[in-house]
C-alpha positions in Angstrom: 0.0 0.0 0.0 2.8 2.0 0.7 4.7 1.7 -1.8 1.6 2.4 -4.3 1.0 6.0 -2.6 4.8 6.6 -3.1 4.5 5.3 -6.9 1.7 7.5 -7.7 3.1 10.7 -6.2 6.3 10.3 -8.2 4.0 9.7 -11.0 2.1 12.8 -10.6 5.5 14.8 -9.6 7.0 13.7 -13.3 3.9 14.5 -14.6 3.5 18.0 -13.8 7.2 18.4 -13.8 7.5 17.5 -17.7 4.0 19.8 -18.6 5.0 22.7 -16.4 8.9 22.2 -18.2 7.5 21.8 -21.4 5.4 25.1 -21.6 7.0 26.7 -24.2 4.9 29.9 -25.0 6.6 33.4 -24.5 4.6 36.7 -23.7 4.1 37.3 -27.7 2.2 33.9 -28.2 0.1 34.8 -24.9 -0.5 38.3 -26.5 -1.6 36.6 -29.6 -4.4 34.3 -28.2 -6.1 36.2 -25.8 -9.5 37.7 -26.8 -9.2 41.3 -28.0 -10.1 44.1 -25.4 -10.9 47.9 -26.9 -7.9 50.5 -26.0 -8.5 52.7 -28.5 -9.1 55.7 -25.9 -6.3 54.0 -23.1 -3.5 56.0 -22.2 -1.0 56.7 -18.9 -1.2 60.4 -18.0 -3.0 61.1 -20.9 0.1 60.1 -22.6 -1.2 58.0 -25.9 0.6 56.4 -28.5 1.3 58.0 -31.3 1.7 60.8 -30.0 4.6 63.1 -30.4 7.5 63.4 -27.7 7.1 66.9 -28.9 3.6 67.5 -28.7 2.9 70.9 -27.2 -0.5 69.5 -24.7 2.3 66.6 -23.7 5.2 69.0 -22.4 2.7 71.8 -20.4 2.0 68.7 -18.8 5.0 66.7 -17.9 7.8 68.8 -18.8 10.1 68.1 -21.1 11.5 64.2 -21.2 15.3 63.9 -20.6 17.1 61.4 -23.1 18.2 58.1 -21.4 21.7 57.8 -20.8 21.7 54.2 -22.2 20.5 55.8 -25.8 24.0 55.9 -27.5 25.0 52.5 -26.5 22.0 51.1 -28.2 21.8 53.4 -30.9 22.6 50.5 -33.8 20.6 48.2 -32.0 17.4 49.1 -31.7 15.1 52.2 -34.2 14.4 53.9 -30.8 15.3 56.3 -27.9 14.1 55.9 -24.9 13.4 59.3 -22.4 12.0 59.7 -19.2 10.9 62.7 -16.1 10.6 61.6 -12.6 7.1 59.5 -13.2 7.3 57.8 -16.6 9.7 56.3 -19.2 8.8 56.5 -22.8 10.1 54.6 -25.7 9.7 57.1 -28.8 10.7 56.4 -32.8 14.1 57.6 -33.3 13.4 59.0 -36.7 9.7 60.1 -36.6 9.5 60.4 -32.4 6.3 59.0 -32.2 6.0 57.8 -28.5 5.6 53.7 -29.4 5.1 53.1 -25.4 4.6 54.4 -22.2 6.3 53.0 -18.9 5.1 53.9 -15.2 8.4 54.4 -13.1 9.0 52.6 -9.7 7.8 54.7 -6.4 5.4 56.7 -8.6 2.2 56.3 -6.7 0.6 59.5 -9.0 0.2 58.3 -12.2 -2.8 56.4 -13.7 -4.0 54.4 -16.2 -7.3 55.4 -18.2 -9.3 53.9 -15.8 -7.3 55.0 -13.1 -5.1 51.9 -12.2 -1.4 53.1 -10.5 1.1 51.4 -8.9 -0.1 49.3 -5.4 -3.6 48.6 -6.4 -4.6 45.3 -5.9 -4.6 43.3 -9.6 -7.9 42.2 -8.8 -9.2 46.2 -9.5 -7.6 45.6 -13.0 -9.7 42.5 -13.4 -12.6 44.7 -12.6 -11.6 47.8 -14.5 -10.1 45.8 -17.6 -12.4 42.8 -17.6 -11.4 38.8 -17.6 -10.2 39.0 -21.4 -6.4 39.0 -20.5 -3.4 37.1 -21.1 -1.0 35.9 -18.4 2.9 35.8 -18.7 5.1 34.4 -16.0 9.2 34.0 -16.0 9.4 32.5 -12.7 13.3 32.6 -12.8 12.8 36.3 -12.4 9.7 36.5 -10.4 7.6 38.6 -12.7 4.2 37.8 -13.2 2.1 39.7 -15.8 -1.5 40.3 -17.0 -2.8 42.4 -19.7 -4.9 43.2 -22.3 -4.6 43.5 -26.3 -6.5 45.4 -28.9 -5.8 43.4 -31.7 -7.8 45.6 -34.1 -5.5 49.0 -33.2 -2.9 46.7 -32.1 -2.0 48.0 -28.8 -1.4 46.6 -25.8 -2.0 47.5 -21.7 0.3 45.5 -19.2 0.2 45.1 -15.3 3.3 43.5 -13.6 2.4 42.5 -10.2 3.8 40.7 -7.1 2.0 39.5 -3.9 -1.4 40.7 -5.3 -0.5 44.4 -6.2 0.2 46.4 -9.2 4.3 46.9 -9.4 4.4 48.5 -12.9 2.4 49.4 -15.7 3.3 49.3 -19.6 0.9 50.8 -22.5 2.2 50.6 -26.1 2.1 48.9 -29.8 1.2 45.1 -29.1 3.5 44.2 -32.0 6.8 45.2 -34.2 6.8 48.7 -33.1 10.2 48.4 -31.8 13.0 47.0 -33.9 16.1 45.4 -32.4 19.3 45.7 -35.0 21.6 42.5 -35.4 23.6 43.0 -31.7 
């Protein structure tokens, strides 16, 4: 008897070590498959993408947005710049400087979502806010855990990294090949 308890929990140990190990699919596949939510009207700060980094309604609000220092290193590598102020961190076209995403910045408790999700809400408000069509992204080895929500039509996408329940960062930009990353 004992030895057919032990059997069948190593059996179920392999089993969900080999289909836990064998999940293959990355945050783009996730992104792919998930029903598509409407973001047409979502921004961070009433920062939208598209818009310019030099948009005249952006700066009176946030100030102007200081270049990354990191910019030059990956100036071959990638077709944008990346700039920031003391709340958020955009990612912006190098050539055109349309803003292709918008980052909240740790220990900014201020800014908002369109719906008015920030930093240290609990994920289940973004459930409530955003509504159950969301995809789910985990790399354990770093302990990230992600949700978020696609517009496939305008192809756009609104992410929420969160740990221990709560809302840890925020992400809204193109869902896909906005950002192109050179040979390195």
């Amino acid at each position: 008897m004992l030895i057919n308890r032990m059997c069948l929990l190593l059996c179920l140990t392999v089993i969900l070590t080999l289909t836990t190990a064998c999940n293959t699919e990355n945050m783009e596949d996730a992104m792919r498959e998930v029903i598509s939510t409407d973001l047409l009207s979502e921004s961070i700060d009433d920062i939208k993408v598209s818009m310019s980094i030099n948009d005249e309604t952006l700066i009176r609000k946030h100030g102007q947005f200081e270049p990354h220092p990191d910019n030059e290193y990956y100036a071959r590598k990638r077709n944008t710049d990346q700039y920031r102020n003391k709340d958020i961190i955009l990612s912006v076209d190098r050539e055109t400087k349309e803003i292709l995403q918008v980052g909240v910045l740790e220990d900014n408790d201020t800014s908002s979502s369109a719906k008015g999700i920030k930093l240290g809400i609990p994920i289940e408000e973004v459930i409530s806010a955003y509504g159950e069509d969301y995809f789910t992204f985990e790399d354990r080895e770093q302990t990230i855990y992600i949700i978020g929500y696609v517009d496939h039509q305008n192809n756009l996408e609104l992410s929420f990294v969160h740990f221990d329940g709560k809302v840890i960062g925020i992400s809204f930009g193109y869902a896909f090949d906005r950002i192109k990353w050179g040979k390195q």
